[in-house]
C-alpha positions as CSV (number, residue, x, y, z in Angstrom):
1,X,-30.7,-1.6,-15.6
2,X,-30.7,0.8,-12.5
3,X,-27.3,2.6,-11.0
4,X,-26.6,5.2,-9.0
5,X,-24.0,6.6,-11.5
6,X,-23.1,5.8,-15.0
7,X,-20.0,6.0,-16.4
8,X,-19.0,6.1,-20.2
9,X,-15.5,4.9,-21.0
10,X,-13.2,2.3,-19.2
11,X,-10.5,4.4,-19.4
12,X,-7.9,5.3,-16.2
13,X,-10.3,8.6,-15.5
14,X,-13.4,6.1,-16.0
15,X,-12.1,3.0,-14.2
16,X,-10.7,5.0,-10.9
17,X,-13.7,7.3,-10.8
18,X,-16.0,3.6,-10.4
19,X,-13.2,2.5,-7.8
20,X,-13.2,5.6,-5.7
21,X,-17.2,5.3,-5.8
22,X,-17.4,2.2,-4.7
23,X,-15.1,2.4,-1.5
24,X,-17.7,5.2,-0.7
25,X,-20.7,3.2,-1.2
26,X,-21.7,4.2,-4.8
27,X,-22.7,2.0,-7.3
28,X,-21.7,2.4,-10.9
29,X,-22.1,0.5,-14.2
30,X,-18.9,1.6,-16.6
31,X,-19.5,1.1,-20.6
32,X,-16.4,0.7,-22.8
33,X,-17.5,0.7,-26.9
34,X,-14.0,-1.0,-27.2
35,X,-12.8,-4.5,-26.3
36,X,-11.0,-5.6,-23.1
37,X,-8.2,-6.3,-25.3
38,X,-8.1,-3.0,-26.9
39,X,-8.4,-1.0,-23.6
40,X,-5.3,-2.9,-22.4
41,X,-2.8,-2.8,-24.9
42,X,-3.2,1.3,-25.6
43,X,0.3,2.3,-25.3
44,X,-0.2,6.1,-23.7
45,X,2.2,8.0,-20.5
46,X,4.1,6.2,-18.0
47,X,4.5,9.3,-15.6
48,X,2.8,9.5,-12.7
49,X,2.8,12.7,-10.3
50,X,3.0,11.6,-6.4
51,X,-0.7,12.5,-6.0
52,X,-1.2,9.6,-8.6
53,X,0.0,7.3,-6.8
54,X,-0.7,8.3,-3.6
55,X,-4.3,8.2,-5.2
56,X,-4.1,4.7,-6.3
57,X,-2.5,3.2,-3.5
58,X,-5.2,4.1,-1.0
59,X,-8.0,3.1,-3.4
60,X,-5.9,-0.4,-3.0
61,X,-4.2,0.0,-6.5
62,X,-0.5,-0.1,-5.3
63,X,0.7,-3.4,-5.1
64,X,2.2,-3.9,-8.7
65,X,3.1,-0.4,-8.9
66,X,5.3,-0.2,-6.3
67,X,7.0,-3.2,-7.2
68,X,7.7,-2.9,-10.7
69,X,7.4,0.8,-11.0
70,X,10.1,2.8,-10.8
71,X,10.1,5.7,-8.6
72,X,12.4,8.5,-9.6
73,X,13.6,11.3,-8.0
74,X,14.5,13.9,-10.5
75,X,14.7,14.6,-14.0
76,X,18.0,15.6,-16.4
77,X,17.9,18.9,-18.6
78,X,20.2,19.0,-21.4
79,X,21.6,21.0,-23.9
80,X,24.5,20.9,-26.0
81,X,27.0,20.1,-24.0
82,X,25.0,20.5,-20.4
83,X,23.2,17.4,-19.1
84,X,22.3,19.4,-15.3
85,X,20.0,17.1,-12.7
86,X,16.6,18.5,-11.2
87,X,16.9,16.5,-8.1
88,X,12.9,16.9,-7.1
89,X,13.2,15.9,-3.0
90,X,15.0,18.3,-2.7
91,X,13.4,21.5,-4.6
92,X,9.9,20.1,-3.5
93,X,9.9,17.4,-0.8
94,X,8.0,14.8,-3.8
95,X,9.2,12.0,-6.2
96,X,7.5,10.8,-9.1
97,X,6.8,7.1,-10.8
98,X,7.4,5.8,-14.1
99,X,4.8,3.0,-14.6
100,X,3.3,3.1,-17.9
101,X,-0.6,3.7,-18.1
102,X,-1.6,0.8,-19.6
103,X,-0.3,-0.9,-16.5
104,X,-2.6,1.2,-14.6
105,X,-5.5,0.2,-16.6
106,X,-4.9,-3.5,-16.3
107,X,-4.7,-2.8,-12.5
108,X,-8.1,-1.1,-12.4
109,X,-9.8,-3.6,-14.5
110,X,-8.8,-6.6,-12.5
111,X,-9.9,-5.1,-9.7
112,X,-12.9,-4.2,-11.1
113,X,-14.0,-7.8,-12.4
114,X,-12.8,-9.4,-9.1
115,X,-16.2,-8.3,-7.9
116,X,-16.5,-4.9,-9.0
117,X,-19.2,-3.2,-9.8
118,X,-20.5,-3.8,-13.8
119,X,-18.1,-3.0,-16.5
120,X,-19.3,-3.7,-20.0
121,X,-16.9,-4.3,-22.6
122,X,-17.9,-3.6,-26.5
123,X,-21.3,-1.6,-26.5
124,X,-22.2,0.6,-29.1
125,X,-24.5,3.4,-29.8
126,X,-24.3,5.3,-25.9
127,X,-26.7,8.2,-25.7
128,X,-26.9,10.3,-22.3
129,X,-30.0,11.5,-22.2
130,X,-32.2,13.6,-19.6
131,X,-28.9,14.8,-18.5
132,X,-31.1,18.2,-17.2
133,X,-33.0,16.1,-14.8
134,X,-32.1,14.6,-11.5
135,X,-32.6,11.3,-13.5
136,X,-30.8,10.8,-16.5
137,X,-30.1,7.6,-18.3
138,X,-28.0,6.1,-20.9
139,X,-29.6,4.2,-24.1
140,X,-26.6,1.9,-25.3
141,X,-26.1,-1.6,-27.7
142,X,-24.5,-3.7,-25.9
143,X,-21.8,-6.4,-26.8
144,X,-25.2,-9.2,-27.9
145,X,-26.8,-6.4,-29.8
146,X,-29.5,-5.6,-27.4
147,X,-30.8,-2.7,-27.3
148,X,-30.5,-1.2,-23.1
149,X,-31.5,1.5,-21.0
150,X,-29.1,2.3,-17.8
151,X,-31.0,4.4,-15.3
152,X,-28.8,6.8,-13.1
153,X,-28.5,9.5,-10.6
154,X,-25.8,11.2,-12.6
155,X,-23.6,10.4,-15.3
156,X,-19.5,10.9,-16.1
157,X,-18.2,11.2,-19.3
158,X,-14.5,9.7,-19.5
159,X,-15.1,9.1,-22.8
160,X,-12.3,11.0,-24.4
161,X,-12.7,13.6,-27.3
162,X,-14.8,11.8,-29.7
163,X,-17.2,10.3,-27.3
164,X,-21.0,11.8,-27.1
165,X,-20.5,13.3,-23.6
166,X,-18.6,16.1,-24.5
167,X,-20.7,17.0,-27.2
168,X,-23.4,17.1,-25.2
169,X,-22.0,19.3,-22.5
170,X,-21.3,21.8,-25.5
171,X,-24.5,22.0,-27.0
172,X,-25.5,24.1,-23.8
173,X,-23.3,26.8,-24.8
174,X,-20.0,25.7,-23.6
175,X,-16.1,27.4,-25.1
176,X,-13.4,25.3,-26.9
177,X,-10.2,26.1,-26.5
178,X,-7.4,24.3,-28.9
179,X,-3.9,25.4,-30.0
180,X,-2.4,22.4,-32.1
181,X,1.4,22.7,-32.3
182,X,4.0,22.4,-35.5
183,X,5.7,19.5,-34.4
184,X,5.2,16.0,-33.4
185,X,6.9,12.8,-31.7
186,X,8.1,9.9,-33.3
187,X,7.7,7.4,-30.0
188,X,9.6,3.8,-30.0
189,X,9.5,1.0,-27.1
190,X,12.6,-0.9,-27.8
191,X,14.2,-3.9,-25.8
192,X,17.1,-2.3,-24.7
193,X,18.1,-1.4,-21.3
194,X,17.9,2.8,-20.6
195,X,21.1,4.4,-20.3
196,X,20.1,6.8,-17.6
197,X,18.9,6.6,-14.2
198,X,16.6,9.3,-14.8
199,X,14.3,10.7,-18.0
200,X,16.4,13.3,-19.9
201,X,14.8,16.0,-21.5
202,X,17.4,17.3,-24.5
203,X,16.8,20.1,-26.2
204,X,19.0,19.8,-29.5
205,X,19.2,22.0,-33.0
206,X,17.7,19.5,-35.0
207,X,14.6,18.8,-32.3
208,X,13.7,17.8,-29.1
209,X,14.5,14.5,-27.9
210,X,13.2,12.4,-24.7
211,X,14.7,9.3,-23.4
212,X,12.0,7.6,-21.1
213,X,11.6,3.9,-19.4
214,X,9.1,1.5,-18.8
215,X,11.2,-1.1,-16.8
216,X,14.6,-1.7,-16.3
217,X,14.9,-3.7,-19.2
218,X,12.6,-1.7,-21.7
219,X,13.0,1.9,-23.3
220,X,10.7,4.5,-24.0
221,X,12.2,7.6,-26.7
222,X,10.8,10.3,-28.4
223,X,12.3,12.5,-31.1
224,X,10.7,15.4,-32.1
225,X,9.2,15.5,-35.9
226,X,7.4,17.2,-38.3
227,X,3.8,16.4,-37.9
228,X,3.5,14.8,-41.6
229,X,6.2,12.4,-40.8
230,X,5.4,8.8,-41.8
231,X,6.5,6.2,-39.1
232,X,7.7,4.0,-42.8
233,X,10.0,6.6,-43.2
234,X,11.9,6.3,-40.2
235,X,14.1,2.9,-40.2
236,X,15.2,1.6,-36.5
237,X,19.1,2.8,-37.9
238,X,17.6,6.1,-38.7
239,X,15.5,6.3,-35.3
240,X,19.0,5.6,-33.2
241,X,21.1,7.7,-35.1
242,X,18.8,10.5,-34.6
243,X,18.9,9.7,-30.6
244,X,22.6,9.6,-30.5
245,X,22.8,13.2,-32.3
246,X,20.1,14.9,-30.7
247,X,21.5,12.8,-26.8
248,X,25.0,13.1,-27.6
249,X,27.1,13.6,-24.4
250,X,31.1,13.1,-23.7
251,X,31.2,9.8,-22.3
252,X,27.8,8.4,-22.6
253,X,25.9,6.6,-25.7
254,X,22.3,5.4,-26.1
255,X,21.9,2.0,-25.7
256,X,19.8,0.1,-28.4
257,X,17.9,-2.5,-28.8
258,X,14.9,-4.6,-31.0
259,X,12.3,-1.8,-31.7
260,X,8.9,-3.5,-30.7
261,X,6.7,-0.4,-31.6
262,X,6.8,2.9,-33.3
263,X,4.2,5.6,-34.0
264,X,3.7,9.0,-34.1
265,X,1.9,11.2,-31.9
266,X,0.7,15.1,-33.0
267,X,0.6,17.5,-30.1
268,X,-1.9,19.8,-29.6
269,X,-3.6,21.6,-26.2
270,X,-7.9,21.3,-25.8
271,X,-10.2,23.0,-22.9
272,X,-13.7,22.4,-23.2
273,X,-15.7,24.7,-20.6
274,X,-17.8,24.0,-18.8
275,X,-16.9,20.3,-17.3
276,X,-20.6,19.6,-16.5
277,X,-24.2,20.1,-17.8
278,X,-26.6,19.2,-15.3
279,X,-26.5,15.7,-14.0
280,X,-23.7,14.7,-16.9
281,X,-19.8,15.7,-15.4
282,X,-16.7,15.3,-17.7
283,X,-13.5,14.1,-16.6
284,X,-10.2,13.4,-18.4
285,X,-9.7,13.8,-22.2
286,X,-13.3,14.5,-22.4
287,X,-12.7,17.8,-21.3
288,X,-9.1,18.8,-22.1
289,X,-6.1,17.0,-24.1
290,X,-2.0,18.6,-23.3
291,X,0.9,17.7,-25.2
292,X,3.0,15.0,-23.4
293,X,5.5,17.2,-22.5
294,X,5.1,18.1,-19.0
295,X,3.4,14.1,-18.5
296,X,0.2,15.8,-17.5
297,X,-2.6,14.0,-19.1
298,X,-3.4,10.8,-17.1
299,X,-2.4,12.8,-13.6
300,X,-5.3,14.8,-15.0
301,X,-7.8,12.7,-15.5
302,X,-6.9,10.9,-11.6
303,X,-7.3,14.7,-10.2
304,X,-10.6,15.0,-12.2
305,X,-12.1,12.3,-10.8
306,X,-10.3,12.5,-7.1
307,X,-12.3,15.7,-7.4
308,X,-15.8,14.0,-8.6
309,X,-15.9,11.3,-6.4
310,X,-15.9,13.8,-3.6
311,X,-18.8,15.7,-5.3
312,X,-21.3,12.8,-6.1
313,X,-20.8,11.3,-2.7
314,X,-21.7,14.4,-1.3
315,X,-24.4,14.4,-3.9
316,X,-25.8,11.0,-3.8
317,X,-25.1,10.1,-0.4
318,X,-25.6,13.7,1.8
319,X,-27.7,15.4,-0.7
320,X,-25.9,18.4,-0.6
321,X,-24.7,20.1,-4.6
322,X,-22.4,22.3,-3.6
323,X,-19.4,20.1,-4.6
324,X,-21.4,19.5,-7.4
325,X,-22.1,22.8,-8.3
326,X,-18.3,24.1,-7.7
327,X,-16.6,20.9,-9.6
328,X,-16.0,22.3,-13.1
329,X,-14.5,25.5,-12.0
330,X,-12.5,23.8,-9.2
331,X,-11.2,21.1,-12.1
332,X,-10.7,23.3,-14.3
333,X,-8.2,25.5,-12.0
334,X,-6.2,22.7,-12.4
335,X,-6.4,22.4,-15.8
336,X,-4.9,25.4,-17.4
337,X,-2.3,24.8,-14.7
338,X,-1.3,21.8,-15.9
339,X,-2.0,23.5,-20.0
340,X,0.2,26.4,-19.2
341,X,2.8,24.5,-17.7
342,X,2.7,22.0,-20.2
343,X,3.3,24.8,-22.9
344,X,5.8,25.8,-21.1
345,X,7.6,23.1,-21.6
346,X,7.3,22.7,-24.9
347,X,7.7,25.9,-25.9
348,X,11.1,25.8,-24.4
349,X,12.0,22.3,-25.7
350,X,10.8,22.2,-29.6
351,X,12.8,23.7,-31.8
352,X,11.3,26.2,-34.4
353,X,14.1,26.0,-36.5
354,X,14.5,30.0,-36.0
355,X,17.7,31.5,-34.8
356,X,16.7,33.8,-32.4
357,X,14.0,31.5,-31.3
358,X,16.6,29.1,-30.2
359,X,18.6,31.8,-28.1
360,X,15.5,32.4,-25.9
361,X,15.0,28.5,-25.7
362,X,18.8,28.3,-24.5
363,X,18.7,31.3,-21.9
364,X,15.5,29.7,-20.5
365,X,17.2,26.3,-20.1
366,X,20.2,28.1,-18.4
367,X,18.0,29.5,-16.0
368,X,16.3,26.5,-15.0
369,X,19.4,24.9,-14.4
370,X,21.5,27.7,-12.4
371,X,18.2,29.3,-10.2
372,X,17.2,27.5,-7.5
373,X,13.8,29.4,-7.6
374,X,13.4,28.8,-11.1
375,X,14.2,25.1,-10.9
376,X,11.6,24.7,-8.2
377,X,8.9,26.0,-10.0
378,X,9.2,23.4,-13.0
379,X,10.0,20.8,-10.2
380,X,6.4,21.6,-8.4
381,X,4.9,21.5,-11.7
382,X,6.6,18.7,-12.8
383,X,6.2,16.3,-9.3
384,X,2.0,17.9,-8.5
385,X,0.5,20.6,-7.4
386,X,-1.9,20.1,-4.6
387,X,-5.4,18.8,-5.6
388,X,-7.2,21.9,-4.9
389,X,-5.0,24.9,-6.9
């Protein structure tokens, strides 16, 4: 097989990356070790920054998004008796869109199998190789057991954290950075229409709590836990009860509903530098994970690859590497960004369970919601910085 660029993982960062390509004239072959199935259902963030969208409507991704997405044009803060309303127009000029990611990745696959380039569904044993060259390849299984060779120009790894590209890209002599936090969420999706116009971010004694949508008739809720919490330990009634504690405001009640799914997610921050070896570029969880907080990952992985697209185009099609050659350090601008700010978030959220901690938490949230420069600054954050920091 013969490409001009070869893309592991049919992910959001791998799918849009093959999408922007082609609109330039690029061909790509993506390979996904999982099944089309699998891909789809993933349940992952439903936040998307206005670049995001902005992103995927001009690559001709829009349609279903802006008609059952909801757009939303602030965010609530609360606190014990304070529920106070970032309205984002108005700090920052931007809005921001709750469509859930899986929805994006069942836009991006239709559209690439409606005469798309190549995307192969269930391979197995993907090795970049030659990435030091100016042609690399990719030995793979794929999904008949046949042993294949994909010739490229360059190669992307959206393969996440435990795919081979990263690895590779470290074996150079590349840093890890990590922090992994002392808490968790405990997520549901229940059947129950939300109870707020916007997402409400509560900080509470007993934890955080996050009250979230997917439509109008489906809820998305997250309550802080320890990390060694077992999902069989926490009944629907004990889920709830938790929500109304940790959400309770005069005159207002979480609705509920039939829980259709519950897990728990750990939190943890991950920077791998640098975000390219050679001919072999890294985009998305490949090269840095952020806890959900500040619903930076998947806006991420679309700025990664808004940002390689642009480079191998000027690459492939001009000849010219100095898009190429600037990528990682431009990407990774925006990554500790979007890491500090999502700490920051957090750290101001979580609860430690430590008295004087929780002061400091509580005169941050004041501030946030009494300064108008202070609320602007997580509202910029929060909405999308520009692409190039």
């Amino acid at each position: 097989m013969r490409t001009q660029v070869g893309i592991i993982g049919a992910g959001p960062a791998g799918l849009l990356l093959s999408r922007l390509l082609t609109l330039q004239g690029i061909d790509s072959v993506v390979l996904e070790n999982r099944s089309r199935d699998y891909v789809q259902a993933r349940i992952r963030a439903g936040v998307l920054e206005q670049h995001t969208v902005d992103t995927l409507t001009a690559a001709g991704l829009g349609m279903r998004l802006h008609r059952e997405g909801l757009e939303h044009t602030g965010i609530h803060l609360q606190y014990p008796g304070v529920r106070h309303t970032l309205d984002f127009p108005s700090l920052c000029g931007r809005t921001v869109w709750v469509y859930g990611q899986t929805e994006v990745v069942k836009d991006l696959i239709a559209a690439q199998l409606d005469g798309g380039p190549p995307l192969l569904f269930g391979v197995s044993d993907v090795t970049p190789e030659d990435v030091d060259t100016d042609s690399p390849r990719i030995r793979f299984t794929d999904a008949d057991g046949v042993p294949r060779v994909l010739e490229c120009d360059a190669v992307a790894g959206t393969d996440g954290f435990h795919g081979p590209s990263r690895a590779l890209v470290q074996a150079a002599g590349g840093r890890v950075w990590e922090r992994t936090y002392p808490y968790a969420w405990l997520g549901i999706l229940a059947d129950a229409a939300p109870a707020t116009d916007e997402l409400i971010y509560a900080w509470h004694r007993d934890g955080f709590a996050l009250y979230s949508m997917r439509s109008p008739s489906v809820s998305r809720l997250y309550l802080q836990v320890d990390p060694a919490e077992r999902v069989e330990d926490w009944s629907d009634e004990r889920v709830w009860d938790a929500l109304d504690t940790r959400m309770a405001l005069d005159g207002w009640s979480v609705n509920r509903g039939p829980v259709t799914e519950k897990s728990v997610l750990p939190m943890r921050s991950f920077v791998s530098s640098p975000m390219r070896r050679g001919r072999l570029f890294l985009a998305g969880d490949a090269a840095h994970i952020v806890p959900p907080t500040g619903a930076k990952g998947l806006n991420l992985a679309v700025a990664d690859v808004t940002l390689l697209a642009q480079a191998l185009v000027r690459l492939l099609q001009d000849k010219e590497t100095d898009l190429a050659d600037s990528y990682s350090d431009r990407a990774l601008a925006r990554v500790w960004r979007c890491t500090h700010f999502s700490w920051w978030m957090t750290s101001m959220l979580h609860t430690s369970g430590d008295d004087f901690d929780a002061e400091l938490q509580l005169s941050q949230l004041r501030r946030v919601c009494s300064s108008e420069p202070a609320a602007r600054e997580l509202a910029e954050n929060y909405t999308g910085l520009p692409l190039d920091l």
